[in-house]
DOLOMAR-398530 format. One record per atom (N, C-alpha, C): x, y, z. Coordinates in pm, whole numbers, padded with zeros to 5 digits, always signed. Layout:
<nodes>
XYZ...
</nodes>
This chain:
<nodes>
+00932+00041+01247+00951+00177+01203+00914+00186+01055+00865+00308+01022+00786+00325+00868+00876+00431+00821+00952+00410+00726+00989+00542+00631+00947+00537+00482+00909+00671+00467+00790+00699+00358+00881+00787+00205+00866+00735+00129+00955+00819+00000+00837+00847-00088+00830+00987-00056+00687+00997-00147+00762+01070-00315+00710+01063-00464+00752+01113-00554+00609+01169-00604+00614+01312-00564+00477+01366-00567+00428+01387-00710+00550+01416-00838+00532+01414-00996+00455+01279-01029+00476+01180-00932+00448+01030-01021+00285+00991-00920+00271+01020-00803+00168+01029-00725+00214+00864-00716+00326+00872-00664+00391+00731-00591+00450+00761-00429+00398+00664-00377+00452+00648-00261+00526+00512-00219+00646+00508-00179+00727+00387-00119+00678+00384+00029+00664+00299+00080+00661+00303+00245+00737+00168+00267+00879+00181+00319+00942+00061+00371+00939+00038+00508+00918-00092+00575+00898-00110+00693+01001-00140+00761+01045-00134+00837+01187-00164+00892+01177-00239+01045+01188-00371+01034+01148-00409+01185+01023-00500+01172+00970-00532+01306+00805-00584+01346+00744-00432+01324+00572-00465+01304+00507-00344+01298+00346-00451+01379+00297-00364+01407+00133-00377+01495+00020-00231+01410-00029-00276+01443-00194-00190+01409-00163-00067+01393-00096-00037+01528-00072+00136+01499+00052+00215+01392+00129+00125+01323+00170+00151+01253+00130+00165+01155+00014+00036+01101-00054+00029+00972-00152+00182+00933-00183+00236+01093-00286+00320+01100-00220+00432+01042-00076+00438+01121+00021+00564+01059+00079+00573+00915+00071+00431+00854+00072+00448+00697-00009+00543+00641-00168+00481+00698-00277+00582+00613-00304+00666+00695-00232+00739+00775-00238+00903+00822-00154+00953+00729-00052+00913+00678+00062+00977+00625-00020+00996+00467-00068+00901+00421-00115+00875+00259-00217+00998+00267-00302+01003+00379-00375+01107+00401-00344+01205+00407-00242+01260+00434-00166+01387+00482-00091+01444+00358-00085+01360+00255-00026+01338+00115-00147+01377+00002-00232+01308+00004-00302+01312-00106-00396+01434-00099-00420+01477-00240-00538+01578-00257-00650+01496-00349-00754+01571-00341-00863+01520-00378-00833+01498-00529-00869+01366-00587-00901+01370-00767-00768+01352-00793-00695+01245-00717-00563+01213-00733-00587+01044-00755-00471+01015-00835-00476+00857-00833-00297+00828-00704-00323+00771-00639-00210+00724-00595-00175+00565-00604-00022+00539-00624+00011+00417-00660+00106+00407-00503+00091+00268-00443+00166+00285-00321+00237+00104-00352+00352+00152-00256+00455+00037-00283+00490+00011-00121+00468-00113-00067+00520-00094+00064+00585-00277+00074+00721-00216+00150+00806-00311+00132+00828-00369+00303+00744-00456+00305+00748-00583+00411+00851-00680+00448+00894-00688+00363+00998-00817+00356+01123-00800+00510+01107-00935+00517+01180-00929+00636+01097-00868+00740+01009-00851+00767+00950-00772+00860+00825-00857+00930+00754-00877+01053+00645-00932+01088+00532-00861+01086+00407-00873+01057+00299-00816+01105+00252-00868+01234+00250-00779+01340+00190-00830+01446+00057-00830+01486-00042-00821+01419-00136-00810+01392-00300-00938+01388-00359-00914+01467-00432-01024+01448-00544-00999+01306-00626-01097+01277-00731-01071+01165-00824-00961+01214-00874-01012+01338-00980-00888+01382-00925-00746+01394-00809-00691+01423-00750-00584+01448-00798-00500+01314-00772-00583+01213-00765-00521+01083-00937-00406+01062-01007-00502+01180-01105-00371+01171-01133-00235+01150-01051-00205+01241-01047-00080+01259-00973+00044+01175-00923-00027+01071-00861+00066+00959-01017+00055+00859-01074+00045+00854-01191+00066+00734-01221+00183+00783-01226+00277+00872-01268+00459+00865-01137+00500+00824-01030+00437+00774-00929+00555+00721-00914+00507+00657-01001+00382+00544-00968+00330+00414-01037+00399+00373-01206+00399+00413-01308+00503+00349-01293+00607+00324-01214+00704+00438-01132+00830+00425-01055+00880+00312-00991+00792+00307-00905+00813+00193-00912+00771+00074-01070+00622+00057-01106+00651-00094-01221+00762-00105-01240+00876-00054-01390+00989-00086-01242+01056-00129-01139+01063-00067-01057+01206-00128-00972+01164-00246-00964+01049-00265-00890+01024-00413-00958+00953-00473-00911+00954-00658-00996+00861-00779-00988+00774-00729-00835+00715-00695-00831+00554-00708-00671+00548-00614-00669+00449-00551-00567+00402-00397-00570+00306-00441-00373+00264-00502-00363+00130-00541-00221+00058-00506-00288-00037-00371-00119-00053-00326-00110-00188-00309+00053-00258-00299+00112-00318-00317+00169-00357-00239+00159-00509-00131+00269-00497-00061+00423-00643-00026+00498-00610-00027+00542-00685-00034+00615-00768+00049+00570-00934+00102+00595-01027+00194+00660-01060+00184+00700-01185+00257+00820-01278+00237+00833-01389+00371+00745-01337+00513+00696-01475+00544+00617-01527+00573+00554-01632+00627+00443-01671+00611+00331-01595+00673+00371-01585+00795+00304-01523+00892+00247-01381+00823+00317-01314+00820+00298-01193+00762+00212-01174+00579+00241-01288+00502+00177-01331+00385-00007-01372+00462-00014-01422+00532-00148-01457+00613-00235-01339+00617-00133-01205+00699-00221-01091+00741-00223-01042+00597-00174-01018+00557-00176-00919+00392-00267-00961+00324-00286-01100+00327-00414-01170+00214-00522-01217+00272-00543-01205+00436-00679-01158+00480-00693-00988+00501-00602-00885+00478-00670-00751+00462-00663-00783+00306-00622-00727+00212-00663-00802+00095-00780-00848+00068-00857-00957+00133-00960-01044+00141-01097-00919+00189-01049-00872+00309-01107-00784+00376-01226-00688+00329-01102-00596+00244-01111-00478+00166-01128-00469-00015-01180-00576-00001-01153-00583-00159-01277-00482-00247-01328-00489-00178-01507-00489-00209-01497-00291-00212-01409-00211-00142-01430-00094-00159-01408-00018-00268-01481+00067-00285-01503+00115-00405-01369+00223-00436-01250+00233-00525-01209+00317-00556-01029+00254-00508-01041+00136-00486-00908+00082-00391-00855-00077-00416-00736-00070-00480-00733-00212-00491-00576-00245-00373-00596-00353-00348-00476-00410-00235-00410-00530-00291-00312-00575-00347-00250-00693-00386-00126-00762-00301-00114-00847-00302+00004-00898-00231+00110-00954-00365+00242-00911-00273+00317-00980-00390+00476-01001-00261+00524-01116-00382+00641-01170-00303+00791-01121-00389+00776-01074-00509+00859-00987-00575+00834-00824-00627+00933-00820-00613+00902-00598-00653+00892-00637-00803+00944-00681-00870+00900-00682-01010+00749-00740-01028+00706-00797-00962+00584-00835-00983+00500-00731-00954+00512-00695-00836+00455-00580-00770+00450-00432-00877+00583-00419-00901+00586-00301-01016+00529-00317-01123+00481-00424-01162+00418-00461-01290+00278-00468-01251+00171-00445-01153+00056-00450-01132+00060-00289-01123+00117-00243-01021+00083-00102-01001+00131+00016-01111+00214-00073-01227+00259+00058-01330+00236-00019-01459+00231-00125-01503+00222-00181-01655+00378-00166-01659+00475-00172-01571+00590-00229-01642+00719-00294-01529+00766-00298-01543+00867-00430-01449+00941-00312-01377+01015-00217-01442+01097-00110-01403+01026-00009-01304+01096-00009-01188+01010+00056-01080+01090+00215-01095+01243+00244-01188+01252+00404-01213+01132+00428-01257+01090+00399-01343+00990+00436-01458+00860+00500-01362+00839+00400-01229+00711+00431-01145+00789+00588-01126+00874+00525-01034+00903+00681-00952+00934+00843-01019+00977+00844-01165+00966+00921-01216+00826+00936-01308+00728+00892-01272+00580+00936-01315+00566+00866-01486+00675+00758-01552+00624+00741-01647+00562+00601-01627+00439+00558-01630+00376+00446-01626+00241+00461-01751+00212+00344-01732+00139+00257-01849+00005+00242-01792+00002+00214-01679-00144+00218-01634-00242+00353-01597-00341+00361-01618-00382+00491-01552-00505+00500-01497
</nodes>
């Protein structure tokens, strides 16, 4: 199950996963980011894995590149974050990662702490700071 905390002032999105997730969930992330964003927007996304499996094989991951492309023509820049914790699931994240790196307008990182994570996607450790729109990066 996916629940989404969007903070539309900061053009942040949380997506915590709750449970195992498969393909069609990943797909329903970026329907939702889609359904969110307007054109000439930067979005910063935070999605919290931990504890959770990807059920997902490498090849599956195919089929999200028409709603990665999608969604980098309608925004500047798609920059998300997600965060693992076991192996299995660290595997799929850093072959999409691997995947997608190459698209223009989109970066994907893996991380195993939110402070780490908050510190790539905002220039600072404090993730209030993301959610109320004051960040360092731009």
């Amino acid at each position: 199950m996916l629940h989404f905390n969007y903070y539309k002032k900061a053009n942040f999105l949380e997506t915590k996963i709750l449970g195992d997730i498969d393909i069609s969930d990943i797909e329903k992330h970026y329907r939702y980011i889609s359904s969110i964003c307007k054109k000439h927007k930067i979005l910063r996304v935070l999605i919290d894995c931990r504890k959770c499996r990807i059920n997902v094989q490498p090849n599956d991951l195919d089929q999200l590149k028409p709603l990665l492309l999608d969604l980098t023509n309608k925004l500047v820049y798609l920059r998300e974050a997600i965060l693992v914790d076991l192996p299995q699931s660290t595997v799929i994240a850093t072959i999409f990662e691997d995947k997608y790196e190459g698209i223009p307008n989109y970066s994907f990182k893996v991380f195993s702490t939110e402070e780490a994570a908050t510190l790539w996607l905002n220039g600072s450790k404090n993730i209030n700071l993301l959610r109320k729109g004051k960040y360092k990066w731009a």
